[in-house]
mmCIF file as gemmi writes it, N, C-alpha and C atoms, coordinates in Angstrom:
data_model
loop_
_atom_site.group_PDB
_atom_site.id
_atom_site.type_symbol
_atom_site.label_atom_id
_atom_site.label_alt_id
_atom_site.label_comp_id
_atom_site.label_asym_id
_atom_site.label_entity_id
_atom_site.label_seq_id
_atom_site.pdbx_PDB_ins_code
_atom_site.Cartn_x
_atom_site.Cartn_y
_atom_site.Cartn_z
_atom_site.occupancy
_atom_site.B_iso_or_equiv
_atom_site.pdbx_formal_charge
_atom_site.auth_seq_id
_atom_site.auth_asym_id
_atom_site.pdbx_PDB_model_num
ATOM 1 N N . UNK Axp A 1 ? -55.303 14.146 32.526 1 0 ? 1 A 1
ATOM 2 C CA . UNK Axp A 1 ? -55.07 12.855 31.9 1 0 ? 1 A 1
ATOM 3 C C . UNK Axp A 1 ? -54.629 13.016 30.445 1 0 ? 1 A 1
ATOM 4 N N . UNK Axp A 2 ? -55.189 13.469 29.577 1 0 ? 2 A 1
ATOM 5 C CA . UNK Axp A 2 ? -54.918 14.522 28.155 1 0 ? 2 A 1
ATOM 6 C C . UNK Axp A 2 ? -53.461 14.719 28.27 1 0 ? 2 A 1
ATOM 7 N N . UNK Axp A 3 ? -53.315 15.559 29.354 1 0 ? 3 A 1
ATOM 8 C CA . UNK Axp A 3 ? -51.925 16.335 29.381 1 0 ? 3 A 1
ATOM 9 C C . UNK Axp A 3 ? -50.813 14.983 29.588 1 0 ? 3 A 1
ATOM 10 N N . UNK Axp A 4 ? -51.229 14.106 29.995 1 0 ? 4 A 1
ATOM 11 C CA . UNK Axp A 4 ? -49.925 12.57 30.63 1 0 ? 4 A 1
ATOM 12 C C . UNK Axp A 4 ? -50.055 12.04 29.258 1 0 ? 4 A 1
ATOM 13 N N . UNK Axp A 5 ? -50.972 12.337 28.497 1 0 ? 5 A 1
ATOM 14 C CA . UNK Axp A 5 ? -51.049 10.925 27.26 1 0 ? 5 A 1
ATOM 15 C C . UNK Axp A 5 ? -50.356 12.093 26.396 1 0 ? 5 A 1
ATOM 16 N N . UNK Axp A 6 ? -50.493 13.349 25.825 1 0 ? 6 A 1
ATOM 17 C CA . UNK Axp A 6 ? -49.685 14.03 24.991 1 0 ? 6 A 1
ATOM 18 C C . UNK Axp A 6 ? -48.645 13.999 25.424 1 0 ? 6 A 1
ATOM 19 N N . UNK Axp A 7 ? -47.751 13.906 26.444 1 0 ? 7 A 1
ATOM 20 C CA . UNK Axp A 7 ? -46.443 13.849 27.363 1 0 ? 7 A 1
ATOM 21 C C . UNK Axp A 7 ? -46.322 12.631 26.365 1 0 ? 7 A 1
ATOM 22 N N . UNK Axp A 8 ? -46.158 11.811 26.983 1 0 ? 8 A 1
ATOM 23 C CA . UNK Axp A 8 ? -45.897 10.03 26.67 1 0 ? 8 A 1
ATOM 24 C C . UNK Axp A 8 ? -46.039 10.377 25.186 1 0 ? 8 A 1
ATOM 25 N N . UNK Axp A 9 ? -46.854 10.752 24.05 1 0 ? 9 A 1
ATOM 26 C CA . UNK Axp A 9 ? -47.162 10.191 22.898 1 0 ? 9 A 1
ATOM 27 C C . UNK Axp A 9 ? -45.7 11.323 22.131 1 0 ? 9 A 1
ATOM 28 N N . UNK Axp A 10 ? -45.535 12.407 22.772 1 0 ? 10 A 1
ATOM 29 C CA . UNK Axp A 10 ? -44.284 13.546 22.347 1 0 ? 10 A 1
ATOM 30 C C . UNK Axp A 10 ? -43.051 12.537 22.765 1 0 ? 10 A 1
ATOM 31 N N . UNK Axp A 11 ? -42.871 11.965 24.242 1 0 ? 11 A 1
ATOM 32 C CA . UNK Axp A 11 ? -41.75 11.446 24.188 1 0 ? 11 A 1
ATOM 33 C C . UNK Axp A 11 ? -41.813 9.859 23.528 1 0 ? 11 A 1
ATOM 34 N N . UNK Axp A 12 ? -42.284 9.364 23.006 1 0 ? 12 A 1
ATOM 35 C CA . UNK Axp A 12 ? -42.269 8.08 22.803 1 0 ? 12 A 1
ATOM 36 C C . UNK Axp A 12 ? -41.585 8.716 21.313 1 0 ? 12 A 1
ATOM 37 N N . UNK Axp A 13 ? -42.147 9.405 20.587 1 0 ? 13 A 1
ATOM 38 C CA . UNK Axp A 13 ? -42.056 10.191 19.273 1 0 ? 13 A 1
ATOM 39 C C . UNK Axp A 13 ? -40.6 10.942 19.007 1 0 ? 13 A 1
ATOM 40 N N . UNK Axp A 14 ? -39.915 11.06 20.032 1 0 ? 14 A 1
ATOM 41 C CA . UNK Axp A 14 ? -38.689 11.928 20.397 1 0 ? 14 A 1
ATOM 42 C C . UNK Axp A 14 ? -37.983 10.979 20.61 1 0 ? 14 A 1
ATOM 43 N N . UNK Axp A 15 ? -38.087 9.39 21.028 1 0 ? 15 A 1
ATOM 44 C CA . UNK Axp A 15 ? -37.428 8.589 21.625 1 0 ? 15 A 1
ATOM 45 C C . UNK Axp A 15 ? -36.785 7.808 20.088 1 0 ? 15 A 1
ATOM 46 N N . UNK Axp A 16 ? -38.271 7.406 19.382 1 0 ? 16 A 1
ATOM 47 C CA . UNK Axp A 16 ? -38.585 6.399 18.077 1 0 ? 16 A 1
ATOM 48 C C . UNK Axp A 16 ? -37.214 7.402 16.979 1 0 ? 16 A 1
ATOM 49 N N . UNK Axp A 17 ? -37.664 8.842 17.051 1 0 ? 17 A 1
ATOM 50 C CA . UNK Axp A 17 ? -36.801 9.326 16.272 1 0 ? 17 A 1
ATOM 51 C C . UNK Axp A 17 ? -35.129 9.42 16.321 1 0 ? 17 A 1
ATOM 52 N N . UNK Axp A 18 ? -34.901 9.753 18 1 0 ? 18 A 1
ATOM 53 C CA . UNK Axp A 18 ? -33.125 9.767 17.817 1 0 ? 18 A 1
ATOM 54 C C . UNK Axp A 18 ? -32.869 8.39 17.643 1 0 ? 18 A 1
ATOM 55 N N . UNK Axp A 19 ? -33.847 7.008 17.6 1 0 ? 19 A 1
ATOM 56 C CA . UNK Axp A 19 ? -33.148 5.9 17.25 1 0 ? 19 A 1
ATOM 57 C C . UNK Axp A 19 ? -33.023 5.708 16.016 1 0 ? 19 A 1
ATOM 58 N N . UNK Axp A 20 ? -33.897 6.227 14.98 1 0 ? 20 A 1
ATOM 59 C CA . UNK Axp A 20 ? -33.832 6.613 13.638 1 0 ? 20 A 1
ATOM 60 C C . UNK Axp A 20 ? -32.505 6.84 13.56 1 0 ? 20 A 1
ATOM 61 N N . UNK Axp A 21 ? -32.353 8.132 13.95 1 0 ? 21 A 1
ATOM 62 C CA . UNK Axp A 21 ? -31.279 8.675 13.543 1 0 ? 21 A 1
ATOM 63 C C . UNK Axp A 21 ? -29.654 8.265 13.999 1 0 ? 21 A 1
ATOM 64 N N . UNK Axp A 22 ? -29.983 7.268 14.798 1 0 ? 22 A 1
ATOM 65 C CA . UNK Axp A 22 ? -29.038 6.93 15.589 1 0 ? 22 A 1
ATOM 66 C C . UNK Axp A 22 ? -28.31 6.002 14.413 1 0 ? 22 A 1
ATOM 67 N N . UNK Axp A 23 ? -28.962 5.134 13.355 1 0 ? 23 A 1
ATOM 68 C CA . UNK Axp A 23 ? -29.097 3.649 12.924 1 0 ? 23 A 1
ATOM 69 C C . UNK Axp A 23 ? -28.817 4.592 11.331 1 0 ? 23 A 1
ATOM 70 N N . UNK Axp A 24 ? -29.031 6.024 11.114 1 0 ? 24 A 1
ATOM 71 C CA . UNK Axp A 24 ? -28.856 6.524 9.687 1 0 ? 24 A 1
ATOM 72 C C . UNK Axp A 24 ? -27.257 6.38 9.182 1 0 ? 24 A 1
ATOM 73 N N . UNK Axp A 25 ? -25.898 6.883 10.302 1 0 ? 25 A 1
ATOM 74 C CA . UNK Axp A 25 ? -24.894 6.713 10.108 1 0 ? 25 A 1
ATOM 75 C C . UNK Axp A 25 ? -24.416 5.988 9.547 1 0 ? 25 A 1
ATOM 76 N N . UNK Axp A 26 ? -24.995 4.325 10.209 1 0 ? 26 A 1
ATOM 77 C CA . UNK Axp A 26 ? -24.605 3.058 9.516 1 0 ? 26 A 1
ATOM 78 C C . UNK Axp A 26 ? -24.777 2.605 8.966 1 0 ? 26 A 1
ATOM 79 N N . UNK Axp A 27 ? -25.788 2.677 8.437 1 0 ? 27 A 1
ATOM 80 C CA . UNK Axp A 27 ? -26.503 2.694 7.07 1 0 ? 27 A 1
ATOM 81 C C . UNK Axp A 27 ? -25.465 3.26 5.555 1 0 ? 27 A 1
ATOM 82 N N . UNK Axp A 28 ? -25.514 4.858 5.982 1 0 ? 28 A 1
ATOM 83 C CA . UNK Axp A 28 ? -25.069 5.004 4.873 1 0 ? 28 A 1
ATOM 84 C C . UNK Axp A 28 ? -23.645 4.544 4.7 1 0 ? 28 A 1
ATOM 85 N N . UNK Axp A 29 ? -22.643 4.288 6.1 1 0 ? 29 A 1
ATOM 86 C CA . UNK Axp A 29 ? -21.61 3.653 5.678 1 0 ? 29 A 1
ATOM 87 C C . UNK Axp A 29 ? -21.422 2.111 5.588 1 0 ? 29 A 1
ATOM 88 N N . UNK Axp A 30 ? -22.533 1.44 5.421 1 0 ? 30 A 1
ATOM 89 C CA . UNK Axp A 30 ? -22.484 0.046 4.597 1 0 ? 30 A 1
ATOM 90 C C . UNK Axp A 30 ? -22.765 0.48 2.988 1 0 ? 30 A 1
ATOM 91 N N . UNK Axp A 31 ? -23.678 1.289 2.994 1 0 ? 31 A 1
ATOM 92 C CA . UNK Axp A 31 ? -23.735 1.91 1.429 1 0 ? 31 A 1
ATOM 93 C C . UNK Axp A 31 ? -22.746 2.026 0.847 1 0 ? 31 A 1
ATOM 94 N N . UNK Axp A 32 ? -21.633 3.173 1.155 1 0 ? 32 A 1
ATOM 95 C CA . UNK Axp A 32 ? -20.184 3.442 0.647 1 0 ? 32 A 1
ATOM 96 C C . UNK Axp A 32 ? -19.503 2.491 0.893 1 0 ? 32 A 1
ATOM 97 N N . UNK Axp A 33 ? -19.852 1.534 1.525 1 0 ? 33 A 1
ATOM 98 C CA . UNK Axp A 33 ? -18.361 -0.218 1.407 1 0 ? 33 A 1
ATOM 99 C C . UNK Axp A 33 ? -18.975 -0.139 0.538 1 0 ? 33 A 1
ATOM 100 N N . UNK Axp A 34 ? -20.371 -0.629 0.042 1 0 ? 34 A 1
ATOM 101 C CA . UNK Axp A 34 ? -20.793 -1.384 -1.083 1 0 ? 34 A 1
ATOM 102 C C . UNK Axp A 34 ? -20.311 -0.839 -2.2 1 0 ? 34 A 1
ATOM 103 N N . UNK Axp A 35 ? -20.283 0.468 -1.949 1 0 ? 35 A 1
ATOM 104 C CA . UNK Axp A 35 ? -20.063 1.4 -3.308 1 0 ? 35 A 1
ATOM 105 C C . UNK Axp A 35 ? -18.589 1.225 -3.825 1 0 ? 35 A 1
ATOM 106 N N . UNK Axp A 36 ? -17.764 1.304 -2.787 1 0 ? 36 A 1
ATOM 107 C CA . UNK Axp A 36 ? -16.513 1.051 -3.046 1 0 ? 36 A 1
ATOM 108 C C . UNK Axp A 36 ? -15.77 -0.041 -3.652 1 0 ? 36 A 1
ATOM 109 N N . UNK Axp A 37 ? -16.305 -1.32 -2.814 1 0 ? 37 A 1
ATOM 110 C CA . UNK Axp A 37 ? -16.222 -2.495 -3.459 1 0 ? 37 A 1
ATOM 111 C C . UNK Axp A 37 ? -16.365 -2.707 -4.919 1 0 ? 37 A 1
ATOM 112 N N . UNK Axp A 38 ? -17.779 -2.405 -5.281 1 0 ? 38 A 1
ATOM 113 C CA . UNK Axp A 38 ? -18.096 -2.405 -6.781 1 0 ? 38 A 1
ATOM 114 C C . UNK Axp A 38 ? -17 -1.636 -7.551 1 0 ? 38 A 1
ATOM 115 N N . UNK Axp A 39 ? -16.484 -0.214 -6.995 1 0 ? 39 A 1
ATOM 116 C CA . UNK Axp A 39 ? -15.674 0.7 -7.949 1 0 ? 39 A 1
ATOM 117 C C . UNK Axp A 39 ? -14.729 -0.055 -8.113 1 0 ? 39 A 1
ATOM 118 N N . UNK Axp A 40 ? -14.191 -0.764 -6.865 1 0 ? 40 A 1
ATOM 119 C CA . UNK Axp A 40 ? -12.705 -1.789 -6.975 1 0 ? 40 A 1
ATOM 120 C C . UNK Axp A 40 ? -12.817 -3.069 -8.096 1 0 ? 40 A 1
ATOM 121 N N . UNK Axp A 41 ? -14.323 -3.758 -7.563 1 0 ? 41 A 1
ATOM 122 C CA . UNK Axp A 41 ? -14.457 -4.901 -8.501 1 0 ? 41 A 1
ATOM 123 C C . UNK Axp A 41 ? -14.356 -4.476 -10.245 1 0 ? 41 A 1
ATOM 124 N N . UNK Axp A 42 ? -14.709 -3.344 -10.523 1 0 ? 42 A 1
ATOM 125 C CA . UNK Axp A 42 ? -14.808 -2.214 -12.166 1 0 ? 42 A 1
ATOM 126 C C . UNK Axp A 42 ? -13.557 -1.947 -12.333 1 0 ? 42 A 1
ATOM 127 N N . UNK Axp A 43 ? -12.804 -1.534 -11.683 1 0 ? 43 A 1
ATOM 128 C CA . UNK Axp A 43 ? -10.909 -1.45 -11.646 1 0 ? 43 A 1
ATOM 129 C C . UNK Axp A 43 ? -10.238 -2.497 -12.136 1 0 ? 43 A 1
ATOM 130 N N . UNK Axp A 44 ? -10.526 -3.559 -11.085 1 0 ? 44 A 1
ATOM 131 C CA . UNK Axp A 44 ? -9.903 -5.069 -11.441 1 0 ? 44 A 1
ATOM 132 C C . UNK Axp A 44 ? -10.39 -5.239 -12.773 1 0 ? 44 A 1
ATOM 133 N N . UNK Axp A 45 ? -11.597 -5.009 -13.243 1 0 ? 45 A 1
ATOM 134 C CA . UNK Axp A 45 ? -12.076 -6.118 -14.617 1 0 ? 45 A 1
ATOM 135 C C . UNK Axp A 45 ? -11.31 -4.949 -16.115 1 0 ? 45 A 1
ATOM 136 N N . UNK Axp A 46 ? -11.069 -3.647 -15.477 1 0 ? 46 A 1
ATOM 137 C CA . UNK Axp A 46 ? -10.779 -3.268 -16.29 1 0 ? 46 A 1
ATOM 138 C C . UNK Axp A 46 ? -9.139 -3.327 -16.698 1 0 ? 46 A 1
ATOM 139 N N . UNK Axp A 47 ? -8.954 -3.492 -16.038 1 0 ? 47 A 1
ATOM 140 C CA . UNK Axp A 47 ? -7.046 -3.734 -15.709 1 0 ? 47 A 1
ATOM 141 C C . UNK Axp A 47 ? -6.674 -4.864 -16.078 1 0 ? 47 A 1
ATOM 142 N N . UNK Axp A 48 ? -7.845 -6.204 -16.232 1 0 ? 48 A 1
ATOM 143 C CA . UNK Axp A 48 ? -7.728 -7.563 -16.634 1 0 ? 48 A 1
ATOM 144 C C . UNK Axp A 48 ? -7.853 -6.987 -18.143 1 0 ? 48 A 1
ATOM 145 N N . UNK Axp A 49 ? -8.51 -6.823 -18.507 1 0 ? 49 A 1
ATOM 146 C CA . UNK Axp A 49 ? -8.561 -6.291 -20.183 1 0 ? 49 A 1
ATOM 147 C C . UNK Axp A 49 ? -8.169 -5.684 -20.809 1 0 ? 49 A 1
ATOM 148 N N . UNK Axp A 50 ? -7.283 -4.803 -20.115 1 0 ? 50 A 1
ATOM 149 C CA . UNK Axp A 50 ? -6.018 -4.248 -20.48 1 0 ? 50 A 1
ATOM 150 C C . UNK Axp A 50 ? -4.419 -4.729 -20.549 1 0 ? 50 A 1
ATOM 151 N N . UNK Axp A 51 ? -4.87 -5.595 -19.808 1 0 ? 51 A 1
ATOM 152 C CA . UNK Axp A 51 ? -3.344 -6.537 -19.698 1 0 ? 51 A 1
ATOM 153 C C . UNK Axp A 51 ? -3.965 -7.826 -20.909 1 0 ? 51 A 1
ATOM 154 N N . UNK Axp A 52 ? -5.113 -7.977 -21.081 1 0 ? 52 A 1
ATOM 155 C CA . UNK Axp A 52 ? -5.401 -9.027 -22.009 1 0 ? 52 A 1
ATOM 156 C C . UNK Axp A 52 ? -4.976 -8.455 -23.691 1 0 ? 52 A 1
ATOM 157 N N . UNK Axp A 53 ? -5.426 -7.34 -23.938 1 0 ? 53 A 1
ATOM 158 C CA . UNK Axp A 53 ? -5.073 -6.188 -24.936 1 0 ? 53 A 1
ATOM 159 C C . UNK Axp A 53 ? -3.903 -6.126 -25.433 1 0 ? 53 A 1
ATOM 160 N N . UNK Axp A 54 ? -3.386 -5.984 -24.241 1 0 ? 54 A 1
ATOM 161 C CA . UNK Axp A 54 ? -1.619 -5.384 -24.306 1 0 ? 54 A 1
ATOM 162 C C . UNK Axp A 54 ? -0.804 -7.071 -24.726 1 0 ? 54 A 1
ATOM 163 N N . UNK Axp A 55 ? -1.472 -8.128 -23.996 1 0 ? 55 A 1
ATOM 164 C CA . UNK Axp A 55 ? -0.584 -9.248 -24.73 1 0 ? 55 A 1
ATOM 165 C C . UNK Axp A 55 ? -0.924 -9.431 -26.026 1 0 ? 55 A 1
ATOM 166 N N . UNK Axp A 56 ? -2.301 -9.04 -26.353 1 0 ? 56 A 1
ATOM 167 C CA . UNK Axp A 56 ? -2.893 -9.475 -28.124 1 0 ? 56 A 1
ATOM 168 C C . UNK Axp A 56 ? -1.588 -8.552 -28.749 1 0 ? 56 A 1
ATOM 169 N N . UNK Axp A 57 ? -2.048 -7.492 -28.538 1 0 ? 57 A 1
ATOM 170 C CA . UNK Axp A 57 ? -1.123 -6.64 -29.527 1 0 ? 57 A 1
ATOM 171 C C . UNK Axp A 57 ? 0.654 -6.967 -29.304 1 0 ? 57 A 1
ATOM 172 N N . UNK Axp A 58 ? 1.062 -7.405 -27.849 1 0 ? 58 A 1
ATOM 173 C CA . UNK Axp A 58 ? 2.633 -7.759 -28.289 1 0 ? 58 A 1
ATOM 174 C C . UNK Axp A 58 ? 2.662 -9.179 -29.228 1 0 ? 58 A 1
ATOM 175 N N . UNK Axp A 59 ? 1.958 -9.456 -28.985 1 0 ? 59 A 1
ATOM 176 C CA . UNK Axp A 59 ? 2.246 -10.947 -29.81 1 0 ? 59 A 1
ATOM 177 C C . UNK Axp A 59 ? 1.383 -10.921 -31.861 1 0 ? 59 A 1
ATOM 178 N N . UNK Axp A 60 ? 0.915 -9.841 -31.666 1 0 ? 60 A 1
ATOM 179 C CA . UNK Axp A 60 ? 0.596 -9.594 -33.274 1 0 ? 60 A 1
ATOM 180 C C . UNK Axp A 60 ? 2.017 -8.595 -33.566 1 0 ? 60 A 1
ATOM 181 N N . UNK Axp A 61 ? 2.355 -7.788 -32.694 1 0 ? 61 A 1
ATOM 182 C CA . UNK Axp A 61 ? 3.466 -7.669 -33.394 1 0 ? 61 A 1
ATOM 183 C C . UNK Axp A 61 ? 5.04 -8.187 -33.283 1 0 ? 61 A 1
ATOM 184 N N . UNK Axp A 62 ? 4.892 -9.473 -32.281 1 0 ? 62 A 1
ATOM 185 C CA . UNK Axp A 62 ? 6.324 -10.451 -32.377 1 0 ? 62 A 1
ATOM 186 C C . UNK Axp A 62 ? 6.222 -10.953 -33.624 1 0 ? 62 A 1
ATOM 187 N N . UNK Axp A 63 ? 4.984 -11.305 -34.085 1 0 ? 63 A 1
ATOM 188 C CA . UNK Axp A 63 ? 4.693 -12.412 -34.811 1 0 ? 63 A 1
ATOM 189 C C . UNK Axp A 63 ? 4.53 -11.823 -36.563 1 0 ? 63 A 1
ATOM 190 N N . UNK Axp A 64 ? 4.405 -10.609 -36.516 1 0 ? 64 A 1
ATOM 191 C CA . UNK Axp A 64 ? 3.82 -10.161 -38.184 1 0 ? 64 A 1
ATOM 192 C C . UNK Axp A 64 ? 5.579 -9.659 -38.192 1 0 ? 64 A 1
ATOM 193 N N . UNK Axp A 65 ? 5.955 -9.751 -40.103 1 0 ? 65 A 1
ATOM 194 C CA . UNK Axp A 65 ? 7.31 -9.507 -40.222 1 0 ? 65 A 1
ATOM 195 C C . UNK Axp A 65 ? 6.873 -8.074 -40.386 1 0 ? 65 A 1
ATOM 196 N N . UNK Axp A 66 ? 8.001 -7.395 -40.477 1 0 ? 66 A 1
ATOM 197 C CA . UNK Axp A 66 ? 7.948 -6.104 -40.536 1 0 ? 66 A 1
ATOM 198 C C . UNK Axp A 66 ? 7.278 -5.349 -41.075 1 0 ? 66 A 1
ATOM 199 N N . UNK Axp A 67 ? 6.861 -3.84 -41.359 1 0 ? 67 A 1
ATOM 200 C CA . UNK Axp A 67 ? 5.909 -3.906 -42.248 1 0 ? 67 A 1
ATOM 201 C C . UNK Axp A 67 ? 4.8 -3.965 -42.855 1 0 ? 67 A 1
ATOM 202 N N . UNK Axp A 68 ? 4.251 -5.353 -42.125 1 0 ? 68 A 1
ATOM 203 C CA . UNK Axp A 68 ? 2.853 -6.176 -42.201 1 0 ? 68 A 1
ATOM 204 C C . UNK Axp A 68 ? 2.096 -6.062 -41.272 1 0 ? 68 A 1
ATOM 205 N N . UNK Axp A 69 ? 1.928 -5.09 -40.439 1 0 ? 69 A 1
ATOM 206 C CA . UNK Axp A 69 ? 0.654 -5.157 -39.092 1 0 ? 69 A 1
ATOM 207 C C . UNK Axp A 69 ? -0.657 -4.866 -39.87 1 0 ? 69 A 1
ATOM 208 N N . UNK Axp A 70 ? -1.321 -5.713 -39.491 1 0 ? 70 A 1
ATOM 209 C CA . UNK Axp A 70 ? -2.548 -5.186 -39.826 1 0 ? 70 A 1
ATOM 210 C C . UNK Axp A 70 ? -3.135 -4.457 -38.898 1 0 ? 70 A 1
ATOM 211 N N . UNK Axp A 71 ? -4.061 -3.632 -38.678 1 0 ? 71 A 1
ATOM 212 C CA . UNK Axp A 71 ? -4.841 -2.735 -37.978 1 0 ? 71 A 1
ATOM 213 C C . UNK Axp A 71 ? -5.671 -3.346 -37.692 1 0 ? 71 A 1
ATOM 214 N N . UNK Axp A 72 ? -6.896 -3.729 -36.583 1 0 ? 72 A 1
ATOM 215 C CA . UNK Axp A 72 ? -8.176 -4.223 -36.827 1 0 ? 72 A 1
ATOM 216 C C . UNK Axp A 72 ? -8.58 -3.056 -35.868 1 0 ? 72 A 1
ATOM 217 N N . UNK Axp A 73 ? -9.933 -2.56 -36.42 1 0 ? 73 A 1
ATOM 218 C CA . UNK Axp A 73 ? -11.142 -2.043 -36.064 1 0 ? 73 A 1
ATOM 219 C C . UNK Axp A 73 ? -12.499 -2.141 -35.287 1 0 ? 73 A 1
């Protein structure tokens, strides 16, 4: 009887685990969308502020006469 309940308690234990492992794959690849997403959403905001940049500075220098740029810091 010993010997049927260590049977059962090994395979129940063997069973619980390849479903573990079954469910780890997908896991970590919802992780890496997430991860990715964010790197993309950090791309976009940085590319917005660079194009925001790039118009400050064409239009300080359409606008200052020659000569006259000021620098800011």
């Amino acid at each position: 009887m010993i010997q049927i309940q260590n049977r059962l308690v090994a395979a129940l234990a063997a069973a619980i685990t390849l479903v573990a492992l079954g469910f780890a794959p997908a896991a970590a690849g919802a992780k890496q969308t997430s991860l990715d997403h964010r790197i993309f959403e950090t791309f976009k905001n940085v590319d917005g502020r660079t194009s925001a940049h790039e118009q400050n500075v064409t239009e300080c220098l359409t606008s200052a006469p020659l000569g006259h740029i000021e620098v800011f810091s």
